[in-house]
NULOSE-273734 format. One record per residue (C-alpha): residue number from 1; residue in one letter; x, y, z. Coordinates in Angstrom, 2 decimals. Layout:
! residues N
   n res      xx      yy      zz
 NUM   A       X       Y       Z
...
***
This chain:
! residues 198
   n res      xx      yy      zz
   1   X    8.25   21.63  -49.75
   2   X    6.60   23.71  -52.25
   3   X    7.42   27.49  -53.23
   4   X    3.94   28.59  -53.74
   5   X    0.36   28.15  -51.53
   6   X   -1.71   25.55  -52.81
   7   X   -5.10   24.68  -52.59
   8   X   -6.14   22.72  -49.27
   9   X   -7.15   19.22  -49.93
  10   X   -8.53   19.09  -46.31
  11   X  -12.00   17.86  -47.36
  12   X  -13.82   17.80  -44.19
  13   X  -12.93   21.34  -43.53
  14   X  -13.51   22.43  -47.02
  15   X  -17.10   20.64  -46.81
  16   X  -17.66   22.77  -43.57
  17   X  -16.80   25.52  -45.21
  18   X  -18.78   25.07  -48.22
  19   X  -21.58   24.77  -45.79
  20   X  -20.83   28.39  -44.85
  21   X  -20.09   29.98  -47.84
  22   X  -19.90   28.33  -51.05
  23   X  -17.55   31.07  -52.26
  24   X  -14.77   29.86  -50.25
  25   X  -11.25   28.36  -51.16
  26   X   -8.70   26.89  -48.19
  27   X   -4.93   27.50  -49.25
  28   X   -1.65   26.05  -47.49
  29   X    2.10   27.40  -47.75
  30   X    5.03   24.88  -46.23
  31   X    7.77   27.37  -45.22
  32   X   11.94   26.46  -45.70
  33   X   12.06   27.72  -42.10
  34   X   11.10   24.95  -39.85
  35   X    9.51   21.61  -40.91
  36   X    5.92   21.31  -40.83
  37   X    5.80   25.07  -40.38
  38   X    2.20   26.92  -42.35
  39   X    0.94   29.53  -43.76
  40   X   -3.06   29.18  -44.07
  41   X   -5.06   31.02  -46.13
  42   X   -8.70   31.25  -45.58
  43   X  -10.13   33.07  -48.88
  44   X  -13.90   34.13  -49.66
  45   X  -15.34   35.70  -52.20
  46   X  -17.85   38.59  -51.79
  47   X  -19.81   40.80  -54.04
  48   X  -20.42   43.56  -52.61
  49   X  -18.71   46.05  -49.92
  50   X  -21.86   46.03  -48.32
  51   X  -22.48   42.55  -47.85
  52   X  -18.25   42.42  -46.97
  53   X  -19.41   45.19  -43.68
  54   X  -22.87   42.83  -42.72
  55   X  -21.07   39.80  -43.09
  56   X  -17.35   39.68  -41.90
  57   X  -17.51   39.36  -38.23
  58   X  -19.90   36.44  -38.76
  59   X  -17.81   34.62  -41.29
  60   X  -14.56   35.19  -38.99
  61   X  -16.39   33.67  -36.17
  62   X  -17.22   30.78  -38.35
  63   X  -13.64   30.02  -39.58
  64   X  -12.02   30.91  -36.36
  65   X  -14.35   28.00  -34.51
  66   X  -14.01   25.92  -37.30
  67   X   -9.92   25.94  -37.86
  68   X   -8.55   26.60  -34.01
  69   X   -8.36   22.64  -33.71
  70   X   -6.87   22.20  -37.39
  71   X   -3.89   24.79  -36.42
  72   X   -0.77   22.25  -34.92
  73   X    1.78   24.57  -34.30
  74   X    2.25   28.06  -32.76
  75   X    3.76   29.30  -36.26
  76   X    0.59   28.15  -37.90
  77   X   -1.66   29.91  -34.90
  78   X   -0.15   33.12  -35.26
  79   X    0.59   32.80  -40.02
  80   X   -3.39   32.12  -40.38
  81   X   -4.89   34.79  -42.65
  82   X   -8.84   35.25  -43.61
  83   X   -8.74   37.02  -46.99
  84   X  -11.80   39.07  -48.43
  85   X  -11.96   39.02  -51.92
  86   X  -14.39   41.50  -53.33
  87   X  -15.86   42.41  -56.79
  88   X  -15.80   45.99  -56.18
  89   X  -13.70   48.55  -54.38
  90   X  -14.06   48.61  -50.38
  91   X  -14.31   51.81  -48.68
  92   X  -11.17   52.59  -46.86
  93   X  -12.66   52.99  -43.14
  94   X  -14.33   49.09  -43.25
  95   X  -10.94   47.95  -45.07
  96   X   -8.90   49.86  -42.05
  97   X  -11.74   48.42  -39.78
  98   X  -11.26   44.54  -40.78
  99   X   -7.81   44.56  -41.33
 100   X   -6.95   46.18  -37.97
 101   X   -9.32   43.03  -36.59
 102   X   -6.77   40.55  -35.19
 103   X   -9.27   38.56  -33.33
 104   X   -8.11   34.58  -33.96
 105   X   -6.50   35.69  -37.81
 106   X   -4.50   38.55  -39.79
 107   X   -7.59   39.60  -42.01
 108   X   -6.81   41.34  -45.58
 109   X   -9.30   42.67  -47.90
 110   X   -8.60   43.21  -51.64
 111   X  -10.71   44.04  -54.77
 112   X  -11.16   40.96  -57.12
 113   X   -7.84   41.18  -58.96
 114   X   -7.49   40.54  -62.55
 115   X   -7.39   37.93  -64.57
 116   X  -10.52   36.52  -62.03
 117   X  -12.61   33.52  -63.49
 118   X  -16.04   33.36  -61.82
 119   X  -15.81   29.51  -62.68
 120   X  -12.51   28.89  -61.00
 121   X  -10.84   31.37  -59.42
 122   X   -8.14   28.84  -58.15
 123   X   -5.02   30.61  -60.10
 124   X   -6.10   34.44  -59.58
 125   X   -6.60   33.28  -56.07
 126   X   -3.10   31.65  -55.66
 127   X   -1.17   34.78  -57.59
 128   X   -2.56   36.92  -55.07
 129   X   -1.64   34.91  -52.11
 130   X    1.95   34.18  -53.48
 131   X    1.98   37.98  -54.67
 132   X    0.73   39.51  -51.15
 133   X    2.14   37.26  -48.43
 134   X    5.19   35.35  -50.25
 135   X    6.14   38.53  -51.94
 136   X    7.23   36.96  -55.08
 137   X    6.20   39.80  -57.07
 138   X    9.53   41.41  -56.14
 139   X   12.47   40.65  -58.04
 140   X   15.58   40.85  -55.71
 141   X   17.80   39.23  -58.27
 142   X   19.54   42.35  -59.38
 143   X   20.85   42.08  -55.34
 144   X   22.69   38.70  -55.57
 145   X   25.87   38.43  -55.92
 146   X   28.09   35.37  -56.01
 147   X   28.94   35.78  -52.16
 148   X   24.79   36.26  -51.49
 149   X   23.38   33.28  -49.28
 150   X   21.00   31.30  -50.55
 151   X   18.72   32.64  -47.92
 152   X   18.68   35.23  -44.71
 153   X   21.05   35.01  -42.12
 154   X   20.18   35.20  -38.78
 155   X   22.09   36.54  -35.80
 156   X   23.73   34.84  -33.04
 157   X   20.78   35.54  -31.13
 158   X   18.24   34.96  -33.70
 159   X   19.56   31.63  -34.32
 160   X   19.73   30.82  -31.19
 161   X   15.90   31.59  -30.81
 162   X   15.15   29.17  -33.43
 163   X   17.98   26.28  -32.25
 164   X   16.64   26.82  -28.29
 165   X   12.73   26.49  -29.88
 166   X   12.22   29.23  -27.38
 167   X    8.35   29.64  -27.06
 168   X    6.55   33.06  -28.38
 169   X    2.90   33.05  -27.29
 170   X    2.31   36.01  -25.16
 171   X   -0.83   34.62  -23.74
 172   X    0.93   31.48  -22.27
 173   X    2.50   32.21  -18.67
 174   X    4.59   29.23  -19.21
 175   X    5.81   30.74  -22.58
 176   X    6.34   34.63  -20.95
 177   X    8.22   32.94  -17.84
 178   X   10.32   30.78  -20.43
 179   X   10.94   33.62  -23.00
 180   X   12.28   36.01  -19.94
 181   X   14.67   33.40  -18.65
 182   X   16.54   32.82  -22.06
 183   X   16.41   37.01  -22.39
 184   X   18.06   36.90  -18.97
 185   X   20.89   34.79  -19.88
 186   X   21.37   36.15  -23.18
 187   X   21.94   39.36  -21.39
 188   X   24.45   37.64  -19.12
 189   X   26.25   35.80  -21.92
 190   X   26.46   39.09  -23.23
 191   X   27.53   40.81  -20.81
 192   X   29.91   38.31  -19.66
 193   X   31.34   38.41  -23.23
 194   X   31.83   42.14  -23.38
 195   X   33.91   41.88  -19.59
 196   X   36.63   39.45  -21.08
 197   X   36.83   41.60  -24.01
 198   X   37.87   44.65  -21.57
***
């Protein structure tokens, strides 16, 4: 595991990508939450707010077709992210408009942050990933206390969720039909459990 994204060594798809765009970096996170569970990071590199609103739809198209077959798990399908990184400032409507674009990918759309080297923006890059998806900006250790837990705790029923592997993709019947039955006998349980109690 690693605490930070790092830069994809997928080669094939980075070549493909290259192809595309030669502004364009590929960046992995392993989560602590489930093994073999991703964060991907799709990040380009654009000059100008006007070539960001000709180009965008085309370019997240492109990655889409390109990285649908490369995602292997549903966390991966639905923690995929195409970030826009621009030299200048982007209007607010055609930030609003991208960002609100879920089509395939979460999009995000930030001005070229500093500490940005033309040459190799590898680090800026990663410090902007870690800072706006990880969080790790935010220092929560004035919060901890000895009795803190190393990390979240879920609830009966969230952990449950997560031990039962129930299924979450809405546009799978198999998943909806699946996801309903476990609500309906957490419900029961539930309800069951409250009876005795009285």
């Amino acid at each position: 595991m690693f605490n930070a994204f790092k830069e994809n060594d997928d080669e094939k798809l980075g070549l493909k990508f290259a192809k595309l765009y030669p502004n364009f970096n590929l960046y992995k996170f392993e989560t602590e939450l489930r093994e073999g569970a991703l964060l991907c990071a799709f990040c380009c590199h654009i000059s100008t707010g006007k070539e960001l609103d000709k180009k965008w739809r085309a370019i997240n198209s492109y990655v889409s077709a390109l990285s649908l077959d490369n995602r292997k798990s549903e966390f991966e399908r639905w923690n995929s992210y195409l970030i826009f990184v621009c030299d200048e400032e982007v209007e607010t409507p055609l930030k609003y408009e991208i960002e609100n674009d879920k089509f395939a990918m979460r999009k995000i759309v930030e001005q070229k942050p500093d500490g940005w080297d033309d040459e190799d923006p590898g680090k800026a890059l990663i410090e902007l990933l870690n800072n706006r998806l990880l969080l790790t900006h935010i220092d929560l250790s004035g919060y901890k206390t000895e009795d803190s837990p190393a990390s979240p705790v879920l609830s009966k029923w969230g952990q449950n969720i997560v031990d039962e592997e129930v299924p979450f993709d809405p546009r799978k019947e198999l998943s909806k039909d699946t996801r309903s039955a476990w609500i309906r006998e957490a419900l029961e349980r539930a309800m069951s459990e409250v009876a005795d109690e009285n």
